[in-house]
C-alpha positions as CSV (number, residue, x, y, z in Angstrom):
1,X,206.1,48.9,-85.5
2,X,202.7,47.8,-84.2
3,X,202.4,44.7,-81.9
4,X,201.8,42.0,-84.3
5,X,205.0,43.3,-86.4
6,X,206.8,43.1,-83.2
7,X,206.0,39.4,-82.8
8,X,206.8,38.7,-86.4
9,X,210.0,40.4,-86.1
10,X,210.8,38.3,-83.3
11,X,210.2,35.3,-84.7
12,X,207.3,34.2,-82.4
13,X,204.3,34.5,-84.0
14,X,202.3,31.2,-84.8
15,X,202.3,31.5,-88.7
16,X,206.3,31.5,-88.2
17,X,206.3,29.2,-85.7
18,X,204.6,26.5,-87.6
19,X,206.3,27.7,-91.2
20,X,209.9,26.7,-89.2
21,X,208.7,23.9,-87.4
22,X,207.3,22.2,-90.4
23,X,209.9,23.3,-92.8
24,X,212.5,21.3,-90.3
25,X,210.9,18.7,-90.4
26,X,210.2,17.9,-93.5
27,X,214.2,18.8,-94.3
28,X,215.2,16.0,-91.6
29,X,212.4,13.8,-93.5
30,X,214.0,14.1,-96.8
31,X,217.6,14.0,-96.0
32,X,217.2,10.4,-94.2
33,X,216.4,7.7,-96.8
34,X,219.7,9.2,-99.5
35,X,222.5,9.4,-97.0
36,X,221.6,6.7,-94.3
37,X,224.1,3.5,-95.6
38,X,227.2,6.2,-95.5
39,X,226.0,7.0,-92.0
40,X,226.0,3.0,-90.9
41,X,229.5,2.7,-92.3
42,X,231.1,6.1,-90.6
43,X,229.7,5.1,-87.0
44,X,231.2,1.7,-87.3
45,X,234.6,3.2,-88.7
46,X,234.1,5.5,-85.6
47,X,233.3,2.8,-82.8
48,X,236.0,0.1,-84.7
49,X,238.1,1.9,-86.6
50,X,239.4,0.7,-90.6
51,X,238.6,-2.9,-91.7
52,X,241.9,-4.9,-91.3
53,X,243.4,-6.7,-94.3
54,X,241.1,-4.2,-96.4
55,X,241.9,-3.5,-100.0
56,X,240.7,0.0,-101.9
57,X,238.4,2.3,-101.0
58,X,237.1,1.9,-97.1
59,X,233.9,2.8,-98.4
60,X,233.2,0.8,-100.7
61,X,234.9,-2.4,-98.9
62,X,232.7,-1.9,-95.7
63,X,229.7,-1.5,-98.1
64,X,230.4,-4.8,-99.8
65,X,231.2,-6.2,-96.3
66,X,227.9,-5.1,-94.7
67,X,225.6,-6.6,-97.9
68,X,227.8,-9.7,-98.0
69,X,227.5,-10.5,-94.0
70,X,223.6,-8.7,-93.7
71,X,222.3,-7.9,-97.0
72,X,220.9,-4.8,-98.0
73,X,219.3,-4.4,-94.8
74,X,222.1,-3.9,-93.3
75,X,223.2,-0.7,-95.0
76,X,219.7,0.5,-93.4
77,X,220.1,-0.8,-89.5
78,X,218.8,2.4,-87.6
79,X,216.5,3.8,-90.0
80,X,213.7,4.2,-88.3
81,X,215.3,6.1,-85.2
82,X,217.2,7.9,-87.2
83,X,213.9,9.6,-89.0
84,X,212.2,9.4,-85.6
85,X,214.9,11.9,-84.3
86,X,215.8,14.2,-87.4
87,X,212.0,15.3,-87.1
88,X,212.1,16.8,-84.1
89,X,215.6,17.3,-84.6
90,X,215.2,19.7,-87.5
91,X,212.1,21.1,-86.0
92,X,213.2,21.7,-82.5
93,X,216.2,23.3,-84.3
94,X,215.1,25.4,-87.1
95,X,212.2,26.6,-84.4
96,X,214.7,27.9,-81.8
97,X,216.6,28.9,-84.0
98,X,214.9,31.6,-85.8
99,X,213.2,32.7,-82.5
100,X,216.1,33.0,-80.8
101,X,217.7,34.8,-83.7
102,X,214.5,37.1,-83.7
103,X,213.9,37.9,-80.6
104,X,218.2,38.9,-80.0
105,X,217.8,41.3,-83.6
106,X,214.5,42.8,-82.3
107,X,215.2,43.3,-78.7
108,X,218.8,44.6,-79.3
109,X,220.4,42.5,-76.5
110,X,223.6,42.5,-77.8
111,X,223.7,46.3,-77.7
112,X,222.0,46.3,-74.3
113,X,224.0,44.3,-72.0
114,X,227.9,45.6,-71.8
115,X,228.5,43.5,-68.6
116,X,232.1,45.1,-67.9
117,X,234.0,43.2,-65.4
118,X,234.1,39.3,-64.6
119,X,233.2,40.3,-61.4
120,X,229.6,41.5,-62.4
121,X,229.3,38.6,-64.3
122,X,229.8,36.3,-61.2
123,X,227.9,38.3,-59.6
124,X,224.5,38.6,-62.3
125,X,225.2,34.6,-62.7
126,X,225.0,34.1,-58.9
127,X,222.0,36.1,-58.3
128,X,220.0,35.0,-61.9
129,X,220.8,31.3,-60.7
130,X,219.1,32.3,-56.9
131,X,216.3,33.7,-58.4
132,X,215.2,30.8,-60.5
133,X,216.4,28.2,-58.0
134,X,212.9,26.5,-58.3
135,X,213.0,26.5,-61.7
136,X,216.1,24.4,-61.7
137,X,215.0,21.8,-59.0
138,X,211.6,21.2,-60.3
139,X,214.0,21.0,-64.0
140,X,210.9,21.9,-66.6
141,X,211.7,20.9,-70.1
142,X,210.2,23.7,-71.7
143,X,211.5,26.4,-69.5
144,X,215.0,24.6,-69.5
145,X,215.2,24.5,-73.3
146,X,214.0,28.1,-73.9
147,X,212.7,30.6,-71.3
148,X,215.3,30.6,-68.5
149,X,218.2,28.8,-70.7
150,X,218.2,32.1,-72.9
151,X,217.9,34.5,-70.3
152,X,220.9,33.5,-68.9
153,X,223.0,33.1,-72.1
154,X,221.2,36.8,-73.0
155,X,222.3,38.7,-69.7
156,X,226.0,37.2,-69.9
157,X,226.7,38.0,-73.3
158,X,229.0,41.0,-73.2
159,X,229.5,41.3,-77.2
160,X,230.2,44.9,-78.5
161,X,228.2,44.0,-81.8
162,X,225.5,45.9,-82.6
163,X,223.0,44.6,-84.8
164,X,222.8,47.1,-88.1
165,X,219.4,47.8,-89.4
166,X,217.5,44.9,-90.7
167,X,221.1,42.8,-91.0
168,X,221.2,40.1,-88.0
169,X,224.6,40.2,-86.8
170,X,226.7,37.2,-86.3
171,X,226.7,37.0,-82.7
172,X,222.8,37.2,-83.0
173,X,223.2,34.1,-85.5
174,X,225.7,32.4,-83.4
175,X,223.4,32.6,-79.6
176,X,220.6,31.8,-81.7
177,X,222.3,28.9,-83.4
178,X,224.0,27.2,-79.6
179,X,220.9,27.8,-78.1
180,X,219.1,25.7,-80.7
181,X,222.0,23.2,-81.0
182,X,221.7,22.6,-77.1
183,X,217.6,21.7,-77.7
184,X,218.7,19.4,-80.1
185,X,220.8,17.7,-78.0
186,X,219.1,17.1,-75.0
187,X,215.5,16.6,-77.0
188,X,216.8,13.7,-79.1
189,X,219.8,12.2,-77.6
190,X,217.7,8.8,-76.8
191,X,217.2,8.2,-80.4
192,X,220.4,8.7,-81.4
193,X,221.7,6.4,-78.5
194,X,218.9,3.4,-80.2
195,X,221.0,4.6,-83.3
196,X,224.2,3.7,-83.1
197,X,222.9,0.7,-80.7
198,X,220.8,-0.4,-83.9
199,X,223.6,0.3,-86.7
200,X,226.5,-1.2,-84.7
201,X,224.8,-4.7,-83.4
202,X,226.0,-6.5,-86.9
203,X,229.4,-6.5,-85.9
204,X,228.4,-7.2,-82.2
205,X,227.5,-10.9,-82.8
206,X,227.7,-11.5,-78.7
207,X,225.2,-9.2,-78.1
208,X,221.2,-10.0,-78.1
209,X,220.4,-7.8,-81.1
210,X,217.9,-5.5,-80.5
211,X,214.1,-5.1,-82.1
212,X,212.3,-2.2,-82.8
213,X,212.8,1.1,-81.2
214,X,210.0,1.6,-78.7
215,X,212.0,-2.2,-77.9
216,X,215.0,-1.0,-77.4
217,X,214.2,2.5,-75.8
218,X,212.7,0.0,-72.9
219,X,215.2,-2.4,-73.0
220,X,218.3,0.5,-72.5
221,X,216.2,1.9,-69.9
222,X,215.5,-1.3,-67.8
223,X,219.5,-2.7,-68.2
224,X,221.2,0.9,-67.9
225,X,218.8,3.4,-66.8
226,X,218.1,6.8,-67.7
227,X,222.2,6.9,-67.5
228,X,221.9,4.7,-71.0
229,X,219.6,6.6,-72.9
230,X,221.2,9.9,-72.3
231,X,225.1,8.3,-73.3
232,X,227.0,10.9,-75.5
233,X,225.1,13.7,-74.3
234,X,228.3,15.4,-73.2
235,X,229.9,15.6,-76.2
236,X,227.1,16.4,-78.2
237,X,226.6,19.4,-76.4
238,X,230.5,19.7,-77.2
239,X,229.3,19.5,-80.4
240,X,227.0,22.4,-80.4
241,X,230.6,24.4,-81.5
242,X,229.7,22.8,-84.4
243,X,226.4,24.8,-85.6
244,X,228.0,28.0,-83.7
245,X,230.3,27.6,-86.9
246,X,227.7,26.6,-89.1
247,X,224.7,27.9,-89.1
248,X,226.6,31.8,-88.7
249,X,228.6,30.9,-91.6
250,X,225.8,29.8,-93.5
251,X,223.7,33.1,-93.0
252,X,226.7,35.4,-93.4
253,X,227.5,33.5,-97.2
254,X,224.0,33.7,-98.2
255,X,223.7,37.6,-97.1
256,X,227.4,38.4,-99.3
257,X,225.6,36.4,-102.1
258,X,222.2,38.5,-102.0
259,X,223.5,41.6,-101.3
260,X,225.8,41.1,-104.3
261,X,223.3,39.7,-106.9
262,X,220.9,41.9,-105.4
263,X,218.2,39.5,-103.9
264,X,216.3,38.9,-101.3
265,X,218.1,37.1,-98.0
266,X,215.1,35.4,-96.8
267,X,214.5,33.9,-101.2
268,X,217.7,32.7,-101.8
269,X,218.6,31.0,-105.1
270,X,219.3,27.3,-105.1
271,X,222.6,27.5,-106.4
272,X,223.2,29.9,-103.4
273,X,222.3,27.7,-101.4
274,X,224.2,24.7,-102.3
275,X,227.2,26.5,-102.3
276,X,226.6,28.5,-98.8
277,X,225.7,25.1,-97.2
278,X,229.0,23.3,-98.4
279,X,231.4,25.8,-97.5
280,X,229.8,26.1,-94.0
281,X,229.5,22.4,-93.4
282,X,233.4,21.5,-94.7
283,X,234.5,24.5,-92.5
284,X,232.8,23.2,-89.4
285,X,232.8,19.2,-90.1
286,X,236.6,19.7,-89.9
287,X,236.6,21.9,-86.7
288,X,234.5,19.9,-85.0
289,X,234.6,16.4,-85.7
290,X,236.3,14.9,-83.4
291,X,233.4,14.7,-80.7
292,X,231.6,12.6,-83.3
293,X,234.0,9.9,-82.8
294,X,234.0,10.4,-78.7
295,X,230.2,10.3,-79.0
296,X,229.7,7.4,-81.0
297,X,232.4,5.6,-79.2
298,X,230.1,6.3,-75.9
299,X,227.0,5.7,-77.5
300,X,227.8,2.2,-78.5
301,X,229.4,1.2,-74.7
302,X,227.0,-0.1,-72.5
303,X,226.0,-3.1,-75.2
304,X,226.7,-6.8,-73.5
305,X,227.2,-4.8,-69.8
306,X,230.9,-3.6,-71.3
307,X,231.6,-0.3,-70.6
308,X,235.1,0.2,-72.3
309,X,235.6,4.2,-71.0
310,X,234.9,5.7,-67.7
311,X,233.9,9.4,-69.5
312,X,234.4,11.6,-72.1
313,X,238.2,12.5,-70.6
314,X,238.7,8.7,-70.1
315,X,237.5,8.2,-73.9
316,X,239.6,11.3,-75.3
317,X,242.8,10.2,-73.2
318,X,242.5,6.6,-75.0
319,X,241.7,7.1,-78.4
320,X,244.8,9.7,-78.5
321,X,247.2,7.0,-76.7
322,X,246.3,4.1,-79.2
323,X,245.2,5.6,-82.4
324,X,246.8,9.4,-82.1
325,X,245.4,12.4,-83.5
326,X,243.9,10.2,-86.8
327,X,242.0,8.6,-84.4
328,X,239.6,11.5,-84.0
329,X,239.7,11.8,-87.6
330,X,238.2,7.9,-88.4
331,X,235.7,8.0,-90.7
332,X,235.7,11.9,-91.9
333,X,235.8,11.6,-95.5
334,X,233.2,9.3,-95.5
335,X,231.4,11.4,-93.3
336,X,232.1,14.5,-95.9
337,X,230.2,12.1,-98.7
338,X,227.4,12.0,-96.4
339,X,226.8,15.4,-94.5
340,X,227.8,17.4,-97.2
341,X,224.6,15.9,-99.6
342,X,222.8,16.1,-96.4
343,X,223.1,19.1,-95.5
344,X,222.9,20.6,-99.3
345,X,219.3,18.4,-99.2
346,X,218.1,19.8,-95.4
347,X,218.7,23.7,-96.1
348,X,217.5,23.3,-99.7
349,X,214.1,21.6,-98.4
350,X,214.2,23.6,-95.1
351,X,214.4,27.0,-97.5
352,X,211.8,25.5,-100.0
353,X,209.1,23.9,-97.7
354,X,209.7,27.3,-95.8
355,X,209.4,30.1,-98.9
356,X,206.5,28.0,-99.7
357,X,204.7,27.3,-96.2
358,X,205.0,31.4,-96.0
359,X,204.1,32.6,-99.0
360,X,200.4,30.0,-98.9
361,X,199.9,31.1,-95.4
362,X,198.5,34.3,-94.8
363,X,200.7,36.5,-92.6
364,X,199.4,37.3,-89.6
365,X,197.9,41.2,-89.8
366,X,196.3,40.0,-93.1
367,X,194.4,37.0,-91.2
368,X,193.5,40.0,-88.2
369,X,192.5,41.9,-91.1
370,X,190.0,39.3,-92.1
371,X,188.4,38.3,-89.1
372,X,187.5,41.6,-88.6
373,X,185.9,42.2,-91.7
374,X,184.0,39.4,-90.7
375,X,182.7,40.6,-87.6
376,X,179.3,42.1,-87.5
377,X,178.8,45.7,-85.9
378,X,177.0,44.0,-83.3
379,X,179.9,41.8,-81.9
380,X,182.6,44.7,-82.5
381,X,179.8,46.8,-80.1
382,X,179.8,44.4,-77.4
383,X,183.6,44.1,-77.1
């Protein structure tokens, strides 16, 4: 495989590179405006739990309520941080994600490294962590989120998978997929925090509302610190379980479905899509959910100077003792209504704006191709 099929392979190259970046974004983009009033009703049946002296369907009684006490405007509180963080959301994501999942199938890591005892694990963690001390004091984003963050996860994995030809095995999809989940996370979890602040302050009458979101990214900052901005971060790197199970799912549903109507993995169908992306998402939302409600519940706090749980522990502890195990449950089907279409809408457009980024672009031996076709003798004699 020559050089620049080796960077392709892994992912890396800028044509991909830009193909997932923008395809992510443009997925988080589209998703936003169809699904946001279902999201403003599932945080506040998360942070408040069901309506009382409601009649019918929650849904639709907390969507009457919200245009009855705020109008329509209500149903889209949080908008604009909410497209502010799916576009690096979906493009941090998506971009990790397949380089991470390139550069694990190309390399063979997972073949590789057979780490045999726990001891030897200690022992590689220990001496990887001494090595790169600096690296951890300083604490540089980009290193952090890729270089060193990988590494690690790379030389303590001690899977027996091996990777079979071209087909990227599921622990390739499933390091690929936490490691993007974690860049998410941490990336965007300020956004997310305005958020919930943003779709929760109707029902918080005692609390100054709060303006626009370069506003309230200040105003969090200046009352509660860096401490308020980054509010739920635990448990949404809890919830990184939740694309381990998803994403992996996903990929191996749309291989069965291409290998058995014989097409290709990477030009999926939309019908194949739509049905890999539901059966993934139901089969993770329900794993998983839980640590939605914990992180919204944590999110909100902090609004008026009330802080009504100590931790994640403190939060998990109470919502079991008052509310039991439907407590971690509030809000889930009317979560389903939302993620579901949203996550049919975000890998449809993701695999569309993608297929179609790729095939205008020219890949990148072509473009090499070209440029040196272009050259004159001269300049090819001189280098």
């Amino acid at each position: 495989m020559s050089g620049a099929s080796q960077v392709a392979a892994s992912g890396g190259s800028a044509r991909d590179v830009f193909c997932n970046s923008v395809a992510g974004a443009a997925a988080g983009v589209f998703v936003a405006p169809f699904v946001h009033p279902l999201d403003v009703v599932r945080t506040r049946l998360q942070v408040d739990g069901v309506p009382s002296g409601h009649k019918g369907s929650v849904i639709i009684t907390s969507l009457q309520t919200i245009i009855k006490k705020e109008g329509l405007k209500g149903l889209y509180r949080g908008l604009s941080p909410t497209i502010l963080a799916l576009i690096p959301n979906w493009a941090v994501y998506f971009m990790v994600y397949e380089r991470l999942k390139g550069l694990v199938h190309s390399h063979g890591w997972l073949s590789q490294y057979h780490l045999r005892n726990n001891r030897s694990r200690y022992k590689l963690l220990f001496d990887y962590i001494h090595q790169h001390f600096e690296d951890y004091i300083c604490w540089k984003p980009n290193r952090f989120m890729y270089t060193w963050s990988f590494d690690l996860i790379k030389r303590l994995m001690s899977l027996d998978a091996v990777d079979n030809g071209d087909q990227v095995s599921t622990g390739t999809n499933m390091i690929a997929a936490v490691g993007a989940g974690a860049a998410q996370a941490i990336t965007t979890n300020p956004l997310w925090v305005v958020r919930t602040r943003l779709q929760t302050q109707g029902i918080r009458p005692e609390v100054v509302p709060y303006g626009s979101v370069p506003s309230a990214l200040i105003r969090i900052a200046r009352e509660e610190g860096l401490r308020g901005l980054y509010r739920g971060t635990l448990p949404s790197l809890v919830g990184v379980s939740h694309v381990a199970i998803q994403i992996p799912a996903y990929e191996m549903i749309k291989c069965y479905i291409a290998r058995k109507d014989d097409e290709a993995v990477d030009q999926p169908g939309p019908v194949n899509v739509i049905f890999a992306t539901i059966v993934s998402k139901l089969a993770a939302s329900i794993v998983t959910y839980p640590h939605e409600v914990v992180r919204s519940k944590l999110q909100e706090q902090g609004q008026g100077g009330r802080d009504r749980y100590a931790g994640v522990i403190d939060c998990v502890k109470k919502v079991y003792r008052h509310e039991g195990v439907p407590g971690f449950y509030r809000g889930f089907f009317t979560s389903l209504l939302r993620t579901i279409p949203s996550a049919v809408i975000t890998f449809a457009s993701y695999e569309g704006v993608r297929g179609f980024l790729l095939r205008a672009l020219l890949p990148d031996e072509k473009l090499l191709q070209s440029h040196l076709a272009l050259e004159t003798p001269k300049e090819l004699k001189r280098e």
